[in-house]
C-alpha positions in Angstrom: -74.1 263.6 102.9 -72.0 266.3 101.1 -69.3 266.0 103.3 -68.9 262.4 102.5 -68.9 263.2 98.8 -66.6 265.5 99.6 -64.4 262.8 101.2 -64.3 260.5 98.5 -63.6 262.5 96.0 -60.4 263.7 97.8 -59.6 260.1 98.1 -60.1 259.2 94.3 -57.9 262.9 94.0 -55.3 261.1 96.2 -55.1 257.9 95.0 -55.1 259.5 91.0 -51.9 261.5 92.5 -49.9 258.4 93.7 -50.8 256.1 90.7 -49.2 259.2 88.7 -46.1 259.3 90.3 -45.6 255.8 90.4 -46.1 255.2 86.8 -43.6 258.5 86.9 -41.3 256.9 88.9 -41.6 253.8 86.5 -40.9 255.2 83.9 -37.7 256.8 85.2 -36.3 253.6 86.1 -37.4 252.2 82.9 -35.2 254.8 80.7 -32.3 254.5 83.3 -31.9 250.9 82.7 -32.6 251.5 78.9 -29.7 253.8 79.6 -27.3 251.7 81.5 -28.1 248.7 78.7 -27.0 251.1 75.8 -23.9 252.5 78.1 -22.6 248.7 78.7 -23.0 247.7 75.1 -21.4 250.5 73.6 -18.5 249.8 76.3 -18.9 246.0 75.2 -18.5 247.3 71.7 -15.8 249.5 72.2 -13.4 246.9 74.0 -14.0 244.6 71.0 -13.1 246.9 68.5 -9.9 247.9 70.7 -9.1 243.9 71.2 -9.5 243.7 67.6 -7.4 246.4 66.4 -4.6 245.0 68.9 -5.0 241.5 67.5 -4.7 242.9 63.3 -1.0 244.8 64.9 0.2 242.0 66.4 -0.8 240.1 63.6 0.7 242.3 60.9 3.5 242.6 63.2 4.4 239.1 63.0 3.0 238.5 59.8 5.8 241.5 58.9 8.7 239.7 61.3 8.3 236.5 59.3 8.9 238.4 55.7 12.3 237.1 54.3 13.5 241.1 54.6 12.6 241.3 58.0 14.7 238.0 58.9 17.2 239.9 56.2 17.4 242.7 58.5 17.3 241.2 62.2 20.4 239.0 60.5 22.3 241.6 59.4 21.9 243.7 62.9 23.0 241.1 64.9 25.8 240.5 62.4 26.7 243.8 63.2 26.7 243.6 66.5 28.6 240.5 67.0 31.3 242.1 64.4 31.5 245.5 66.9 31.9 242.8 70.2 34.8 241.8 67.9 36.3 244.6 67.1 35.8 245.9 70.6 37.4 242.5 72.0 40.2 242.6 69.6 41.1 245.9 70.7 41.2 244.8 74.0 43.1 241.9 73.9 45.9 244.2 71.4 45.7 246.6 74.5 46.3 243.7 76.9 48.8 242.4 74.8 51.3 245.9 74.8 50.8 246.3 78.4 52.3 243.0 79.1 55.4 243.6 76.7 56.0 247.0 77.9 55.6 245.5 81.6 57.9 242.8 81.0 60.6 244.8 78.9 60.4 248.0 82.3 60.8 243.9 84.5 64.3 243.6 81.9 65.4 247.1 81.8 64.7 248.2 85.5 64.6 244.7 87.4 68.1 245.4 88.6 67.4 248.6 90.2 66.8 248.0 94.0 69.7 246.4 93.4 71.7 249.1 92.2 70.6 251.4 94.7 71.6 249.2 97.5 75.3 249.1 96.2 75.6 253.0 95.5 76.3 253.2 99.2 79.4 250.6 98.9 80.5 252.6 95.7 80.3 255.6 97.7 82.3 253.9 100.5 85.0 253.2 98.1 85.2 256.6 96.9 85.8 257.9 100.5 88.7 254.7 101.1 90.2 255.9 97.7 90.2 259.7 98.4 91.4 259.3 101.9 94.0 257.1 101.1 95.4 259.4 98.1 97.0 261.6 101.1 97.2 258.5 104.3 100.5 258.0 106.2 99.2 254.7 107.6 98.4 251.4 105.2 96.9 249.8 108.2 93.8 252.2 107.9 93.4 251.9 104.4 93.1 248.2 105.0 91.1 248.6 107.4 88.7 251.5 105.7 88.5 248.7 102.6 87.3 245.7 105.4 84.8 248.0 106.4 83.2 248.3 103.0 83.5 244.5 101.8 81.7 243.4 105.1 78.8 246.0 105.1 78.6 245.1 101.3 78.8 241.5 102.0 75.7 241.7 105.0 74.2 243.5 102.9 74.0 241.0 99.8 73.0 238.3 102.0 70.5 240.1 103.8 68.4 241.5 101.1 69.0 239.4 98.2 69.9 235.7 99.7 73.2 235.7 98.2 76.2 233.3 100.0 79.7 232.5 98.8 80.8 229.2 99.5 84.5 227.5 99.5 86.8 227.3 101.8 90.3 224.9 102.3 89.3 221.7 104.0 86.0 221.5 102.5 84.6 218.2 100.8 84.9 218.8 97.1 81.8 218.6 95.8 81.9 218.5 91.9 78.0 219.8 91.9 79.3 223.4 93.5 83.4 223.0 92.6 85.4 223.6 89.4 88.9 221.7 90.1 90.9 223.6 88.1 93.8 221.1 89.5 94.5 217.9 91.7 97.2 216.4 93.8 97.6 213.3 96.2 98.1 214.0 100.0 97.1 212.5 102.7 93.8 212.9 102.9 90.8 210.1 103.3 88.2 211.8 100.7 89.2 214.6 98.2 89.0 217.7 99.7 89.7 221.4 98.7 93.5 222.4 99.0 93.3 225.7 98.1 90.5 228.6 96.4 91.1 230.2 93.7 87.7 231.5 93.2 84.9 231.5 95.5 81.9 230.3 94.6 78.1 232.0 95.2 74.5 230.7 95.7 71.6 232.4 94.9 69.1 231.1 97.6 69.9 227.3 96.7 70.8 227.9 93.0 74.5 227.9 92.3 75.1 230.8 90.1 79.0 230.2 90.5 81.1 227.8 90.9 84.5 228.4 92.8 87.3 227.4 91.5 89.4 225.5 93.6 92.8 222.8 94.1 91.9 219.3 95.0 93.9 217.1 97.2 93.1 213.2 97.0 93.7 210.7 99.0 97.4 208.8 97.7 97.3 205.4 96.0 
């Protein structure tokens, strides 16, 4: 009979033990939730203050951007800036502007020059014919030496620069391309050229001479 006294009491013991640490472990989760509720609504709190705060600066921000010296100022900085593109163009185009005359007066003053160069060689062909013939014995060489240079200055004109004489007895005359410094009848059927005073030169197909020339017509 004492043992199963004994017994129950350990039981009741027991059961005391475990109704303690559940109304423990009750009241642990109690405060943790009581915890996490104050944590979340502080939070809660906190983000409306901060969204609150943001909306008063952009509000005073643009309640500021709308004042009549704000507008003042934003008008007079992009006055400024539009008056330094300006400038800045201006100076450009006046930059522009001198590179194109200088370009086009260096075209004037040096346009000629591969042109030049080309005809130092005849002029120093001359030279040679003139010094050679100060002390030649023979005319027929001179004459000769002084071909030489009119054809390879001749080839040479046509070559590089396009450039053709034109006019020779027997030709049409053509009163686009002749000056007829004189006419005579023969027996010709269309007028013709007698005899060149001048020759005449094309540039390409521009006439930049005419010759000079006699006409023959035909007899009435």
């Amino acid at each position: 009979m004492f043992g199963k006294e004994k017994e129950e009491k350990q039981k009741d013991e027991k059961a005391e033990a475990q109704n303690e640490t559940d109304a423990q472990t009750t009241e642990e989760s109690e405060d943790k939730t009581e915890a996490e509720a104050e944590s979340a609504e502080a939070k809660t709190s906190d983000d409306q203050n901060a969204d609150g705060a943001e909306k008063t600066e952009d509000a005073d921000s643009k309640e500021n951007a709308d004042t009549p010296e704000a507008k003042i100022a934003a008008l007079e900085k992009e006055n400024a800036d539009l008056k330094d593109q300006l400038l800045r163009r201006a100076a450009d185009f006046d930059n522009y502007r001198k590179r194109m005359l200088q370009e086009k007066q260096d075209a004037f003053d040096y346009g000629n020059a591969n042109l030049l160069k080309d005809l130092l060689d005849s002029l120093d062909n001359f030279d040679r014919t003139l010094e050679a013939a100060s002390t030649a014995t023979d005319v027929k060489s001179i004459v000769d030496g002084i071909k030489m240079v009119n054809k390879n200055l001749v080839n040479m004109l046509e070559s590089k620069y396009n450039l053709s004489s034109f006019g020779k007895e027997g030709d049409e005359f053509d009163p686009d391309i002749h000056e007829a410094i004189g006419m005579q009848e023969g027996k010709v059927k269309k007028e013709q050229l007698a005899a060149v005073y001048l020759k005449g030169y094309k540039l390409k197909d521009k006439v930049i001479r005419h010759a000079k020339v006699m006409v023959v017509k035909p007899a009435e």
